[in-house]
C-alpha positions in Angstrom: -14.2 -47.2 18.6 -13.0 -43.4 18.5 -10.6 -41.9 17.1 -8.4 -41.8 20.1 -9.0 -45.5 20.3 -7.9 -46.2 16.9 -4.1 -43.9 17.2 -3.4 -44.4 20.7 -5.1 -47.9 21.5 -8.0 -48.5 24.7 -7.0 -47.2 28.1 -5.3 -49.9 30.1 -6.3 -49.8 33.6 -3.6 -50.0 36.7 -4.0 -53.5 37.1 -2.9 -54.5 33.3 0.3 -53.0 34.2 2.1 -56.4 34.3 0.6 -57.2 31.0 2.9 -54.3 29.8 6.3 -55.3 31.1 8.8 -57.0 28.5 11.5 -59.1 28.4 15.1 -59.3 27.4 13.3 -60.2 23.6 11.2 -56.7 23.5 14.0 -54.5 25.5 16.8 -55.1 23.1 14.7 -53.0 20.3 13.7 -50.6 22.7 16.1 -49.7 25.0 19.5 -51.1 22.4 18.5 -49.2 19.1 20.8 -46.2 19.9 23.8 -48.3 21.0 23.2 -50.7 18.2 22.5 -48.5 15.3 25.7 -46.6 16.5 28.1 -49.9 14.7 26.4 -48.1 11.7 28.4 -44.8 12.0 30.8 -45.2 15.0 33.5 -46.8 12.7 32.9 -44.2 9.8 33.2 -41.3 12.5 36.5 -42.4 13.7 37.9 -43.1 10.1 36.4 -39.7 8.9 39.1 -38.5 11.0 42.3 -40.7 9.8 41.8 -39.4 6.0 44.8 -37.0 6.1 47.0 -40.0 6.9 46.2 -41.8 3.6 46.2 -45.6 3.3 48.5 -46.0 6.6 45.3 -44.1 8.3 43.4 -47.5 8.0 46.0 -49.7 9.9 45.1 -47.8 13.2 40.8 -48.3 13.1 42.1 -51.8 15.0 44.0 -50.5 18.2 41.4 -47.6 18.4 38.5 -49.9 17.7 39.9 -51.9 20.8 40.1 -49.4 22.9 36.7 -48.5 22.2 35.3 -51.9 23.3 37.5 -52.3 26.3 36.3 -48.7 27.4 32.5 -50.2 26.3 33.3 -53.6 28.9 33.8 -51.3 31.9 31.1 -49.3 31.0 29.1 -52.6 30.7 30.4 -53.8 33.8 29.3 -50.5 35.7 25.8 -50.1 34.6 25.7 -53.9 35.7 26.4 -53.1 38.7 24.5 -49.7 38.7 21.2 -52.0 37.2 21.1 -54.4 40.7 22.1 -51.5 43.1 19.7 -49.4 41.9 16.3 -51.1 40.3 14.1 -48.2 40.3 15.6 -46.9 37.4 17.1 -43.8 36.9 20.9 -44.6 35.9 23.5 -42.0 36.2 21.2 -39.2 37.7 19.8 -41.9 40.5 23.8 -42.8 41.1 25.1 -39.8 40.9 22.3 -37.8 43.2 22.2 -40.9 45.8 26.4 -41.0 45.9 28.1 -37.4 44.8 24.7 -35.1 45.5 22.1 -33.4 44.6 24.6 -30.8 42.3 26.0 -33.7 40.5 23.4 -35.9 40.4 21.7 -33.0 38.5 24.5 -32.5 36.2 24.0 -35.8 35.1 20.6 -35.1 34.9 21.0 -31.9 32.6 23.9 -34.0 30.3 21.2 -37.4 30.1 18.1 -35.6 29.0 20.3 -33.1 26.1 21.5 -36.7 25.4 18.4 -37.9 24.6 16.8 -34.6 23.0 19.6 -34.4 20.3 19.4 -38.5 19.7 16.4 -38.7 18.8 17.4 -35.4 16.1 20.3 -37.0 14.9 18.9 -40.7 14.6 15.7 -39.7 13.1 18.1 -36.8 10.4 20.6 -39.5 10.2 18.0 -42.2 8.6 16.7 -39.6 6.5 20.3 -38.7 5.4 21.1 -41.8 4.2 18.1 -42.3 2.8 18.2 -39.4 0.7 21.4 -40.5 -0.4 20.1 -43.4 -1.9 17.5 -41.7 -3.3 18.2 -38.0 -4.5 14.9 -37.3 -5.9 13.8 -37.3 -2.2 16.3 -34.4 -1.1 13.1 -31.2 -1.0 11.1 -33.4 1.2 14.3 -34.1 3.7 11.7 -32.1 6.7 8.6 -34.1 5.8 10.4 -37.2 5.5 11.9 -36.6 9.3 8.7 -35.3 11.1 6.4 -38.0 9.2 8.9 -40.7 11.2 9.1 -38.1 14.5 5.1 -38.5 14.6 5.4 -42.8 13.7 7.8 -43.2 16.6 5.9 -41.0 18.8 2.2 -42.4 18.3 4.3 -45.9 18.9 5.6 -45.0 22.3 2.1 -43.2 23.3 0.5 -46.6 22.5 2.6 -48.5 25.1 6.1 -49.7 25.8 5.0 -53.5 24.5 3.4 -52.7 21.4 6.6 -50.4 20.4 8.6 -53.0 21.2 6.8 -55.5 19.1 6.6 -52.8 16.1 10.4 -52.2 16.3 11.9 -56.1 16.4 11.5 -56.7 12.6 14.0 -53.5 11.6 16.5 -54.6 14.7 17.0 -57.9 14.0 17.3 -57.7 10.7 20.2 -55.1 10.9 21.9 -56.9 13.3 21.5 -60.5 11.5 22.3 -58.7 8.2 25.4 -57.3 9.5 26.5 -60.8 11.2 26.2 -62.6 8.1 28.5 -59.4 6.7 30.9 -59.7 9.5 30.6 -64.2 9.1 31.2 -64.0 5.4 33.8 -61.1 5.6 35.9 -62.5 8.0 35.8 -66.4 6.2 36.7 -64.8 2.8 40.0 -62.6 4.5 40.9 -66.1 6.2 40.4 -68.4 3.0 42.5 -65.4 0.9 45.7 -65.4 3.3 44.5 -61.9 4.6 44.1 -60.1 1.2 40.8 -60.9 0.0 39.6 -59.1 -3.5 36.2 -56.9 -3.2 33.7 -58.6 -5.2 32.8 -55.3 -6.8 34.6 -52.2 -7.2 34.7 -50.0 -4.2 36.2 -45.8 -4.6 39.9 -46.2 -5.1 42.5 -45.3 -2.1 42.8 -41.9 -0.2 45.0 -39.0 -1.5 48.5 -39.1 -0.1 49.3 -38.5 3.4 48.8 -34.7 4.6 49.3 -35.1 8.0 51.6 -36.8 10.6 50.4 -39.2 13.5 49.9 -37.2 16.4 48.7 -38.0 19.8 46.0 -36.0 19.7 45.1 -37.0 16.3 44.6 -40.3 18.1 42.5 -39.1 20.9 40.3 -37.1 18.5 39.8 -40.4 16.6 39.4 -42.0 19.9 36.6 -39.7 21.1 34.9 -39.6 17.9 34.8 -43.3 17.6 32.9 -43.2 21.2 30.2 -42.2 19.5 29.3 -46.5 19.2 29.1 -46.0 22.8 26.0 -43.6 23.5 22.8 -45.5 24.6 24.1 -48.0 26.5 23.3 -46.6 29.7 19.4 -46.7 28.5 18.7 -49.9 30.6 19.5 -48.9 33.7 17.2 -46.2 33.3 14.2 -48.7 32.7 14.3 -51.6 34.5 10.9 -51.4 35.9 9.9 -51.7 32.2 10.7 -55.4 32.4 9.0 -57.9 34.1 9.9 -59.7 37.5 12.7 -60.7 37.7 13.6 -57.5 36.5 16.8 -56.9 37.5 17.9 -59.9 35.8 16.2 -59.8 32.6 17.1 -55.9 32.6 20.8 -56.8 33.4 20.5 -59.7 30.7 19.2 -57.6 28.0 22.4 -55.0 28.8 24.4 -58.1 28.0 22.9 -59.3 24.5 23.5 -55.4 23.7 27.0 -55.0 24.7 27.3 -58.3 23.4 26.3 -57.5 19.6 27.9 -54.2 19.9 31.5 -55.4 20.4 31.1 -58.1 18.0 29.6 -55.6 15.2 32.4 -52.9 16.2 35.3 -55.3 16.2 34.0 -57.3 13.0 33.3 -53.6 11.1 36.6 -52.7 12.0 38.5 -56.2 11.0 37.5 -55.9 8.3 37.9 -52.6 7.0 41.5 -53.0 7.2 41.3 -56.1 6.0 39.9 -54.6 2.4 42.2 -51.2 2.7 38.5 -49.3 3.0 39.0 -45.6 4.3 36.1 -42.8 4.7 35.1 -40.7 1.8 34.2 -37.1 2.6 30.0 -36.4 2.8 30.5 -33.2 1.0 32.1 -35.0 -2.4 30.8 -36.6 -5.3 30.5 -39.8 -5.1 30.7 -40.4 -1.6 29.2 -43.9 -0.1 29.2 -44.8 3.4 32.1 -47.5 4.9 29.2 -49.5 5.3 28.5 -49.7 1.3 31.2 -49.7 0.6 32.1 -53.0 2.8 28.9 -54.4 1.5 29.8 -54.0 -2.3 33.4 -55.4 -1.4 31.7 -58.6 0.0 28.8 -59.5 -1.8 28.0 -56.8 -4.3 25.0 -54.7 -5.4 23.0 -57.6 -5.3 19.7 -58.2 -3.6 21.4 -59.0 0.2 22.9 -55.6 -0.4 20.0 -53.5 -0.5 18.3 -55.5 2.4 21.4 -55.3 4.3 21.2 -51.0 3.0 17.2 -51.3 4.0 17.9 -52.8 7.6 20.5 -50.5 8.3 18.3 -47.1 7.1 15.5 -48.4 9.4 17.7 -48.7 12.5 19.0 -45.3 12.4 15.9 -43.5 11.3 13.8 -45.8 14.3 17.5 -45.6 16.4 15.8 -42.1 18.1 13.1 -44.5 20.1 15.7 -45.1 22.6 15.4 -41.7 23.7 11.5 -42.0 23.7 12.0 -45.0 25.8 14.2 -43.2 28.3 13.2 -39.5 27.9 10.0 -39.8 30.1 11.5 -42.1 32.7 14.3 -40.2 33.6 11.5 -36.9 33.7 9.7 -39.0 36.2 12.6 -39.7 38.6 13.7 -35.8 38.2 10.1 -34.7 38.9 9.9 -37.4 41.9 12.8 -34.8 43.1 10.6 -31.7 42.4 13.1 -30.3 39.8 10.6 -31.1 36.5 6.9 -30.0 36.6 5.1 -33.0 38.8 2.6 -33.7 35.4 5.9 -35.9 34.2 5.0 -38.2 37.0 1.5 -38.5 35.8 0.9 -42.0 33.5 -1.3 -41.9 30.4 -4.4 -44.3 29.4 -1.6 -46.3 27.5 0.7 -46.5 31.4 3.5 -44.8 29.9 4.5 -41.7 30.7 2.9 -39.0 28.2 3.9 -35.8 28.6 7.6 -36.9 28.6 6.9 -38.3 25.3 5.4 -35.3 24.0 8.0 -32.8 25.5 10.4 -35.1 23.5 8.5 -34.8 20.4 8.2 -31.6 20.5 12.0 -30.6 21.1 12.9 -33.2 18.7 10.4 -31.5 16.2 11.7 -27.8 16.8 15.9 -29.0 16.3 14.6 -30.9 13.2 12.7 -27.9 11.7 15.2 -25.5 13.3 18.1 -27.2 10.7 16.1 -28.3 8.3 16.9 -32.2 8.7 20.6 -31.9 8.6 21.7 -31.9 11.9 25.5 -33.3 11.3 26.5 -30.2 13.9 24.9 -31.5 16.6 26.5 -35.5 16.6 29.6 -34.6 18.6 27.2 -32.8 21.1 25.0 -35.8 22.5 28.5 -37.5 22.7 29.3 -34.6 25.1 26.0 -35.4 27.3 26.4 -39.2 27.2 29.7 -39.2 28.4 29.5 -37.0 31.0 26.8 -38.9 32.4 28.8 -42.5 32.1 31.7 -40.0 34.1 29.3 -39.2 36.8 27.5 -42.5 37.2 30.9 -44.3 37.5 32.3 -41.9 39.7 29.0 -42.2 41.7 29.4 -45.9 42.0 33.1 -45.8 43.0 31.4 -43.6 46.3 28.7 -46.6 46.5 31.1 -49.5 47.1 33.7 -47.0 49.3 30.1 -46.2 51.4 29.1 -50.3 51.1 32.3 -52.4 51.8 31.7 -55.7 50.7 33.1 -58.7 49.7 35.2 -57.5 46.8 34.3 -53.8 47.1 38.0 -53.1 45.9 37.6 -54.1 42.8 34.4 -53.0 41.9 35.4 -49.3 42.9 39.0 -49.6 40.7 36.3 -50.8 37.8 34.3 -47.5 38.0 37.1 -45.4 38.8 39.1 -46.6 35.8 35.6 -46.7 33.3 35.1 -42.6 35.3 38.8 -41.6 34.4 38.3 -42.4 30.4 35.1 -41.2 30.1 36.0 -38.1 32.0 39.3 -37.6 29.3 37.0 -38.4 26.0 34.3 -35.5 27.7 37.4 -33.1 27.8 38.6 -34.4 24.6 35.4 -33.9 22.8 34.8 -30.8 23.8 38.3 -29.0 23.2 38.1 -30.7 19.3 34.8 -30.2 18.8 34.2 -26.7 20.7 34.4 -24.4 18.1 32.6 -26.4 15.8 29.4 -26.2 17.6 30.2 -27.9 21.4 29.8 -24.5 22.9 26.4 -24.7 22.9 26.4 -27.9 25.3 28.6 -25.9 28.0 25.9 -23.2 27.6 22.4 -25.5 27.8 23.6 -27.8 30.2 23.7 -24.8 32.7 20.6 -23.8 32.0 19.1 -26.3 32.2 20.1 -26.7 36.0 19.2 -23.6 36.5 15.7 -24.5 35.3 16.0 -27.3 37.8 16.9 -25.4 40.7 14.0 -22.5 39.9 11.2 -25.5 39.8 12.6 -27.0 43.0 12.4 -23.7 44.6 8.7 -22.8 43.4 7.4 -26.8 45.0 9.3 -25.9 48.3 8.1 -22.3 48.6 4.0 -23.9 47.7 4.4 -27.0 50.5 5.9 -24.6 52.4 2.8 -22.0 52.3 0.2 -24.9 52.1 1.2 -26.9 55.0 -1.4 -27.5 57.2 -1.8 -29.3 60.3 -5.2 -27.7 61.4 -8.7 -29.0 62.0 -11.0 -27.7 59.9 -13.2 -25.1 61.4 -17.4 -26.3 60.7 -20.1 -23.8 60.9 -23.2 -24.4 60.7 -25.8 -23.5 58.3 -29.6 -25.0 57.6 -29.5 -24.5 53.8 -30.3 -27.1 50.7 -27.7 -27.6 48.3 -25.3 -30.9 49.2 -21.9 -29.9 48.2 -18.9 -31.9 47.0 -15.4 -30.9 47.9 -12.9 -33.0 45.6 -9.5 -33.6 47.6 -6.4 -35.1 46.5 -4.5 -34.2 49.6 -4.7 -32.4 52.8 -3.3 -28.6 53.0 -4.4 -25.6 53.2 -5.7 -25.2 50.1 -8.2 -28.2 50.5 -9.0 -27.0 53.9 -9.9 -24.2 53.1 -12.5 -25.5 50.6 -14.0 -27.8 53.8 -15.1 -24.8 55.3 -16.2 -22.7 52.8 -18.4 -25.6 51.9 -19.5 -25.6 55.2 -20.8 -22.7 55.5 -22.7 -23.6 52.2 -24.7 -26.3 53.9 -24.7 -28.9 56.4 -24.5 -31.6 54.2 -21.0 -32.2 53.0 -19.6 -34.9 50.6 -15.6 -35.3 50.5 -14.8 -37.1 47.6 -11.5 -38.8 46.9 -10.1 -40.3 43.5 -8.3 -43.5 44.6 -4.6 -42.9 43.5 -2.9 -46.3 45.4 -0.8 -45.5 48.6 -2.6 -42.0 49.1 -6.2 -42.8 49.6 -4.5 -44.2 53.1 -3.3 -41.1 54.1 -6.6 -39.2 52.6 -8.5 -41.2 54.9 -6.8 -41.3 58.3 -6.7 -37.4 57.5 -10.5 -37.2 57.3 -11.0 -38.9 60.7 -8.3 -36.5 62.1 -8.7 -32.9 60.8 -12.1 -33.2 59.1 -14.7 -35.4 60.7 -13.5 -35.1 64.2 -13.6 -31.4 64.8 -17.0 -31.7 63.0 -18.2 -34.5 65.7 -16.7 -31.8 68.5 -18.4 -29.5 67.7 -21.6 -31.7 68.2 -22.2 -31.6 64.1 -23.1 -34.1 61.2 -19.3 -34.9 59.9 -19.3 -34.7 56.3 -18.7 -38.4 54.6 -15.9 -39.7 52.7 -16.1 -41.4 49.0 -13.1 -42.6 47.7 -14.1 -42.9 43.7 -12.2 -45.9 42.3 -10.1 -45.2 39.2 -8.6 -48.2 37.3 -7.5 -46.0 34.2 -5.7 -43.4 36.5 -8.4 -40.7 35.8 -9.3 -38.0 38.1 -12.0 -35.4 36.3 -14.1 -37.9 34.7 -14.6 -40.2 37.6 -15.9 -36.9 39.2 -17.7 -35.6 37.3 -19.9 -38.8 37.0 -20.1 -38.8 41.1 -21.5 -35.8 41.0 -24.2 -36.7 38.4 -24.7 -39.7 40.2 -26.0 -37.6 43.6 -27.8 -35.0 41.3 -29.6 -38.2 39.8 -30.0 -39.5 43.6 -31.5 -36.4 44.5 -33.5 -34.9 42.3 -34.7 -32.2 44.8 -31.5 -30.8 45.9 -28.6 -28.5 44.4 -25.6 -29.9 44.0 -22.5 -27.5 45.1 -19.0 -28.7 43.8 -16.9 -26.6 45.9 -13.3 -26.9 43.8 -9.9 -26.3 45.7 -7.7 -24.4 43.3 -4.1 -23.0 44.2 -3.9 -19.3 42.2 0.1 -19.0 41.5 2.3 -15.3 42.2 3.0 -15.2 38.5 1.8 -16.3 35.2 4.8 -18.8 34.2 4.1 -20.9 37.3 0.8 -21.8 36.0 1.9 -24.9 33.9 4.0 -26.2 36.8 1.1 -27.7 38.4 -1.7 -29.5 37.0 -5.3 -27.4 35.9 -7.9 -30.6 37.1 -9.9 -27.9 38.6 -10.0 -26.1 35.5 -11.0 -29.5 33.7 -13.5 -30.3 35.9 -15.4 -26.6 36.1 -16.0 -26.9 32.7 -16.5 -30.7 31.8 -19.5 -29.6 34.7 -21.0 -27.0 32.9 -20.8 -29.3 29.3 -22.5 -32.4 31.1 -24.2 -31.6 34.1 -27.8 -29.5 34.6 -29.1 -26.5 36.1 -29.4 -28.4 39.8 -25.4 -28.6 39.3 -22.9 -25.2 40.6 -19.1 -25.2 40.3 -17.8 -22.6 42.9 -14.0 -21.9 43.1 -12.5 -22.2 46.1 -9.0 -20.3 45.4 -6.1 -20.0 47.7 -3.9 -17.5 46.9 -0.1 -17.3 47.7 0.7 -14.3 49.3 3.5 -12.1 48.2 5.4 -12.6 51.3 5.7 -16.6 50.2 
């Protein structure tokens, strides 16, 4: 076993795919960490806010808490919907894109993948955080700490969506069982004490006196920050083929165990922190202790369930950032199905995950952590911006869906979404007038950008099929020399045409080879009878022959490379020629939007073949008028 064996695990071939899928069991940890671990600081964000009210701030966590679930049941009830209207995945950008446009859908597009950069920053700092907390002593290594779990959760997801499922359902159960039996004993003791149950161990002593009045927008600014719980839940809808058949329904039964929890945890956190008179404590003061611990130590002390309750709830946030490794890569798929991402997010790794995705993610996720040094408590109202903006979106996209497909009940489906699109829509606006100034800018300026990075990758793929196109026979010639040459094809265009005939005029015996990629070796071969061996055959020649080189682990060089050792081998007399189409971009940058194979296979030539074995290029250049 190598060493890529040992960190990554064997290559799976296509046809272990189904082995792969999960269930409702595996999905909750994997695609409900982020909404989950959000009951862990959702409550604390919005009370954080209601400390200049004093004591009376605590009596209104209830009716905001409420409003926060009933927003989280429409939102349910939409990405049900969204889950068995659209099963290929792809949530609010599919919804938005199929429904509002390709402008919108890529807004949602932009506001889902900043989501899922700055979750997986904030879970991983947030874990840390609290961890650090617990443990000063650990405070200089607060970097090491977050890129050493940035590399665990990444090596997970690179090994396969089961195994990281598997690897994840200790820490997630046991926060949510932990906090159950919190909630269960909480809530008995409040009922048994007539409502005013005493802490079983000290907790910080009331606020300060009230500095500030009740205010409507006090209230919405509490509102929006206690949204934050909300964020992730839109993460199955953007993996349903993850699970496995039927997987609309164990996809849209895993969204329901989620939402489930999450209400309960929100309303049952919230119960009973009025119940105990607990308000926030500020981060920056001595002393301070999370609502959390602090509801802990009221209920059962600092006793041995409290630190495994503290344990559970560390390993949660920290691992909370695997939701975005989960979706990250999936939604880059669906974007580069579009030709707005680099096509190589399309491609699937030995492990049938998506790997580049993953390590894009990892690396943004590494740059924000190093950039702030861990503490990233500037960027949590941000990926609240991005996540509701793409609920807003995807609603309003569905509201178009049932208008477009009147059906039984399409009424009340659409006042659903529009009423779940209106809220979302006003805690977006909200967010970002509070929190603009204090770092939200930044989200009105990436966003943009990052649709304009969209729109200048779209453009380069439609300017290169437009300037490869081809249509044409190829044009044989004849020639009585020795060498055999290969010409490796993936699809018909100009650029691979034009390798045919330079090949031909190599030698008059031609070998088009083929590495089977499903649906496409079809079309590969009805265009070898059409625009390859019958002009060949017209002009009274020997038609070059076909091999399609079967590839079970999705590789393309390697199964090449071997073909062409195997005919060397074959003939031992003869030259071999590997005439290699290659596409030679206007400028530099544009290089890394298409994949290098050639590259790869010109040089894993000259390491393993012999000296019976050439590599020619065969480049095609784009013109400057293209």
């Amino acid at each position: 076993m190598n060493i890529s064996d040992l960190i990554l695990g064997k290559p799976l071939q296509t046809s272990d795919e189904r082995g792969e899928q999960i269930g409702p069991a595996a999905g909750i940890p994997i695609f409900g960490l982020d909404a989950l671990s959000s009951a862990a600081y959702g409550p604390e964000a919005a009370l954080s806010l209601l400390i200049p009210l004093g004591i009376l701030g605590v009596q209104y966590i209830v009716p905001v808490s409420a409003a926060i679930i009933t927003l989280l049941i429409v939102v349910y009830f939409s990405y049900q919907q969204t889950i068995e209207a659209y099963p290929s995945g792809g949530g609010s950008y599919t919804v938005a894109r199929a429904n509002l446009g390709a402008s919108p859908g890529l807004l949602a597009a932009a506001a889902l993948l900043t989501d899922y950069i700055l979750t997986a920053a904030v879970g991983i700092s947030a874990g840390v955080g609290a961890l650090v907390s617990a443990i000063p002593t650990l405070q200089p290594h607060t970097v090491a700490l977050c890129l050493t779990i940035l590399v665990l959760i990444t090596v997970l997801n690179l090994r396969g969506v089961r195994e990281a499922g598997v690897a994840f359902m200790v820490p997630t159960y046991l926060f949510v069982g932990t906090l159950l039996i919190v909630i269960l004993v909480g809530v008995f003791r409040v009922v048994v004490s007539g409502g005013h149950p005493v802490p079983v161990a000290p907790i910080p002593p009331p606020p300060p006196p009230i500095t500030s009045a009740v205010s409507l927008w006090l209230l919405l600014k509490v509102f929006a920050s206690g949204c934050t719980a909300i964020t992730g839940v839109e993460a199955v809808s953007n993996g349903v083929k993850a699970f496995r058949e039927p997987a609309v329904k164990n996809a849209q039964r895993t969204l329901t165990v989620i939402i489930f929890i999450l209400a309960i945890l929100l309303a049952g956190i919230s119960y009973l922190v009025k119940a105990y008179g607990i308000t926030a404590t500020d981060p920056g003061q001595p002393g301070y202790q999370s609502v959390l611990s602090m509801l802990l130590t009221a209920i059962f002390g600092r006793g041995i369930f409290y630190y495994v309750t503290i344990a559970g709830i560390l390993a949660v946030l920290s691992l909370s950032a695997n939701t975005a490794f989960a979706d990250f890569p999936r939604l880059c798929r669906a974007i580069s199905q579009d030709n707005y991402l680099p096509h190589v997010f399309g491609y699937r790794g030995r492990r049938l995950v998506y790997s580049y995705g993953i390590v894009v993610l990892g690396l943004l996720t590494l740059v924000l952590l190093v950039l702030f040094r861990g503490v990233t408590d500037r960027l949590i109202p941000l990926y609240a911006v991005g996540a509701f903006l793409a609920f807003t979106l995807s609603q309003s996209g569905m509201v178009v869906h049932w208008y477009k497909n009147r059906g039984e009940q399409w009424r009340k489906s659409a006042f659903v979404n529009g009423l779940g699109a209106f809220v979302t829509g006003i805690t977006v606006i909200v967010v970002l007038v509070a929190k603009f100034t204090e770092g939200a800018w930044i989200t009105v300026i990436f966003i943009p950008s990052l649709i304009f990075f969209f729109h200048r990758v779209a453009r380069h793929y439609q300017m290169v099929g437009a300037a490869t196109e081809s249509k044409e026979p190829a044009e044989p010639a004849m020639y009585k020399e020795a060498p055999i040459t290969v010409v490796p094809i993936d699809e018909w265009n100009c650029i691979s045409k034009q390798a045919v005939e330079f090949a031909s005029r190599i030698s008059s015996e031609m070998i088009v080879a083929h590495v089977e990629d499903g649906e496409r070796a079809c079309v590969v071969t009805e265009n070898f009878h059409q625009y390859i061996e019958a002009p060949f055959r017209e002009a009274g020649l020997t038609p070059p022959r076909l091999v399609v080189l079967p590839s079970p682990y999705r590789f393309v060089v390697v199964p090449l490379v071997r073909f062409v050792l195997e005919v060397s081998a074959t003939y031992p007399d003869r030259r071999i020629v590997v005439v290699i189409p290659e596409l030679v971009e206007k400028r530099w940058y544009e290089y890394f939007l298409h994949n290098q194979r050639g590259r790869m296979l010109e040089l894993l030539l000259l390491v393993h073949g012999n000296k019976r074995v050439f590599s020619l290029s065969a480049p095609y250049y784009l013109s400057a008028e293209q």
